[in-house]
C-alpha positions, 0 to 999 in steps of 0.5 A: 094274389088276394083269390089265389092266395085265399085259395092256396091258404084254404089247401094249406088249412085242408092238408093240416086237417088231413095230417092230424087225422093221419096221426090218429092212428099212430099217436101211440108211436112216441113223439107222435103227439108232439108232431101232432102239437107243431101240426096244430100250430101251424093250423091254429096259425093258418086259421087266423089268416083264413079269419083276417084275408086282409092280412095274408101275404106271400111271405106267409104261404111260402114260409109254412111248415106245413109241407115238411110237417106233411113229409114226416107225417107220410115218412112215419105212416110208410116207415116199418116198425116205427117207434118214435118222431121227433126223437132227439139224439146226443152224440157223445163226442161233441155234446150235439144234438141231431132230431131224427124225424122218424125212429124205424125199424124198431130202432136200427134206423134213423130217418131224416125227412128233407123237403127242400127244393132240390135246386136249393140243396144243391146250391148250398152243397157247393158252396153258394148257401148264405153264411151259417147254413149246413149243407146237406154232407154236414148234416149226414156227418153229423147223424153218422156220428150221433148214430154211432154213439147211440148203438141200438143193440151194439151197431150204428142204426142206419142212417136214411134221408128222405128227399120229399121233393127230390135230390140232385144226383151228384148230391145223392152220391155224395150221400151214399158214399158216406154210408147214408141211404138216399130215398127221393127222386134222382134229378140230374143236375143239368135240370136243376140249373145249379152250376157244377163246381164239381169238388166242392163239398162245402157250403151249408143247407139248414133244409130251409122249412125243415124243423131241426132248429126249432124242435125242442128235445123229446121228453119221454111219453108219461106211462100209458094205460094198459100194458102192451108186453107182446107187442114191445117184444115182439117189436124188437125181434125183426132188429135182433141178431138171431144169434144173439144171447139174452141176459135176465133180470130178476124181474124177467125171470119173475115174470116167466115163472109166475102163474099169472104167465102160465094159466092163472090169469082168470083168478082173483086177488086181492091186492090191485096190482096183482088184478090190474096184472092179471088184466093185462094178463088177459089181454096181452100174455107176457109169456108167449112174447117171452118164448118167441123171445127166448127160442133158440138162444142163449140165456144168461144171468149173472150171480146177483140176479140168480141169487135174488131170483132164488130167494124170492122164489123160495119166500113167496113162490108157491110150489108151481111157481118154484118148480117152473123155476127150477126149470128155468135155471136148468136152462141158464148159463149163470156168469160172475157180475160185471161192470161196463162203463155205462153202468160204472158211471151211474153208480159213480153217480149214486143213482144205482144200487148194487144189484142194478148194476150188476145185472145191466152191467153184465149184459153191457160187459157181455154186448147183449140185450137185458130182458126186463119189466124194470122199464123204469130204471131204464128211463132213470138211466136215460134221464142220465144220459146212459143208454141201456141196451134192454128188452122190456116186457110188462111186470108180472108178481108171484101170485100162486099163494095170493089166489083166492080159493074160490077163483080156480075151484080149489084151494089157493097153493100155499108157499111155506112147507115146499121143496125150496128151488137149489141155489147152486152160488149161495147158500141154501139158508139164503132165503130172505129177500134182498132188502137193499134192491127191493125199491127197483120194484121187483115183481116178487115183491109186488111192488110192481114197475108200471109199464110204459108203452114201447123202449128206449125206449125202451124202448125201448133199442 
């Protein structure tokens, strides 16, 4: 075994190189540097063979991850509109936990990378596996379940398995009937020298060098540098219903009505966030992701959101600024607050404030996705276990009356002595801006909510 071996842990150390240069390109898909971390484990590990030979035996080759880390490196480079790896997923009604190896098509699908030897799957689907083992059935049940109550956009994700190595045909079958999409090599069962004892159903499979039991929860990724709005939103309208409506946050309708979105993104401030803003500005516009976003549906907020947007607009919007809003609201269908469960729950926890609630609890009330920069309530609810349903785009200020006169030749617009936009639900002495939401980090208050990279997220859906 010694020149066979050392040859096998040689390919073994070269495929694990070839994997993280793989990665590379895709490290800024959430989970992916954690992929990355268990490649390097297992190459660190392998290495300190290659050092010692004396000490390889069978035993180490044959129990490497480095195949399965291999498959969900190919999965993740194959699959489109990935947006995580490794993700970890509870389903509400048992407490369990399923690790979906790859999060695809901007989160309608779920893929589970399975790298087994075909022979081995099939034994344990028919019962002959060792004691405490899953088969392959109870592990799409369980993915169903979890998908079922981690709706992206209101429907289950799709639920896919990858057979890397192939799958037993009545296995794949099996499969499909429970609505699980079956990818891999159909091998006929004869081949596989498994006897069929045909209704067998139970048994178990813990997909042998597949990672499941040993993969810790995902974290969510600490907030990037920079501020990639076009690319979050637009990543999320191949999943979305073309007839679905959009319900706007403050910060949403902000960000449309801003100047920095429309024109102003060359001008200087002097407040950082307001130049960190327009740099992102300049490299990724908000307002064109938000157009593609909007075009052709319903736009809705509710009462509170209308309420704050208004007396904003007329504190610290200058005349441009309040005329685009004025625009803006002639477009939108303005509905009573309401509440959903998700939402209830967090106020019932302390960990929301009125408005808040109000705004996502109307989208969740009205089964449609929210459009916010607030990415950082979201996160918040999802460290509580409630899944928000929302569209995240980067934050933008109010900064009309904040520009320097020098930077657009002119002097810089002013706020006070305009005509202030119609509050058609409040009165129209309710100028002042909220002070009880003002730490949701409301763009206008310009106390802006740093981006993160794509939601659940936000990505998050």
């Amino acid at each position: 075994m010694a020149d066979t071996g050392v040859a096998r842990l040689d390919a073994k150390v070269r495929q694990g190189q070839e994997i993280l240069a793989q990665l590379k390109p895709l490290r800024h898909i959430e989970g992916c540097d954690k992929l990355a971390r268990k490649v390097s484990a297992e190459l660190k590990f392998l290495q300190k063979l290659q050092r010692k030979p004396h000490m390889l035996k069978e035993d180490h080759l044959r129990s490497s991850n480095m195949e399965s880390l291999q498959a969900i490196a190919d999965t993740l480079s194959a699959a489109e509109g990935a947006v995580a790896v490794l993700a970890a997923f509870t389903c509400p009604e048992t407490g369990e936990r399923v690790v979906v190896d790859v999060v695809a098509a901007g989160g309608a699908e779920w893929v589970k990378v399975i790298s087994r030897n075909p022979a081995a799957l099939q034994r344990v689907s028919l019962g002959q596996g060792e004691f405490g083992q899953r088969s392959t059935q109870e592990q799409a049940e369980r993915y169903l379940a979890a998908a079922d109550g981690n709706r992206h956009y209101f429907r289950p994700p799709t639920v896919r398995f990858v057979f890397s190595a192939g799958v037993g045909r009545r296995l794949a079958e099996r499969l499909r009937a429970r609505g699980v999409t079956v990818t891999g090599q159909c091998i006929d069962d004869e081949q596989l020298g498994v006897a069929a004892d045909s209704d067998s159903d139970s048994g178990s499979d813990s997909s042998g060098d597949e990672l499941e039991e040993e993969r810790e929860e995902t974290a969510p990724l600490d907030q990037e540098e920079g501020d990639n709005s076009d690319e979050r939103v637009s990543a999320t309208l191949g999943s979305l219903s073309p007839d679905s409506g959009l319900n706007l946050d403050v910060t949403a309708m902000l960000a449309y009505v801003s100047n920095l979105t429309n024109g102003h993104c060359h001008a200087s401030f002097s407040e950082p966030v307001l130049s960190q803003q327009a740099a992102w500005e300049r490299e990724t516009p908000v307002k064109p992701a938000l157009d593609r976003l909007f075009a052709g549906r319903q736009l809705v907020c509710c009462r509170s959101a209308e309420r704050a947007f208004v007396s904003i607009v007329n504190t610290v919007g200058g005349p441009s600024e309040q005329a685009r809003a004025r625009l803006l609201l002639q477009r939108l269908q303005v509905v009573e607050d309401r509440t959903a469960p998700a939402t209830a729950l967090l106020a019932a926890r302390g960990k929301v404030r009125g408005r808040s609630a109000a705004v996502f609890g109307t989208g969740e009330a009205l089964r449609i996705p929210t459009v916010t920069a607030n990415t950082g309530f979201v996160r918040a609810a999802a460290g509580q276990g409630v899944k928000l349903t929302a569209l995240t785009h980067g934050s933008r200020a109010l900064t009309e009356a904040k520009e320097h006169p020098a930077a657009e030749g002119g002097p810089a617009a002013e706020a006070g002595g305009t005509q202030p936009v119609e509050d058609e639900g409040s009165s129209s002495s309710d100028t002042s801006p909220p002070s009880s939401d003002v730490d949701e980090s409301v763009p206008g208050s310009l106390d802006a909510v740093a981006p993160l990279s794509q939601p659940s997220p936000l990505p998050v859906f």
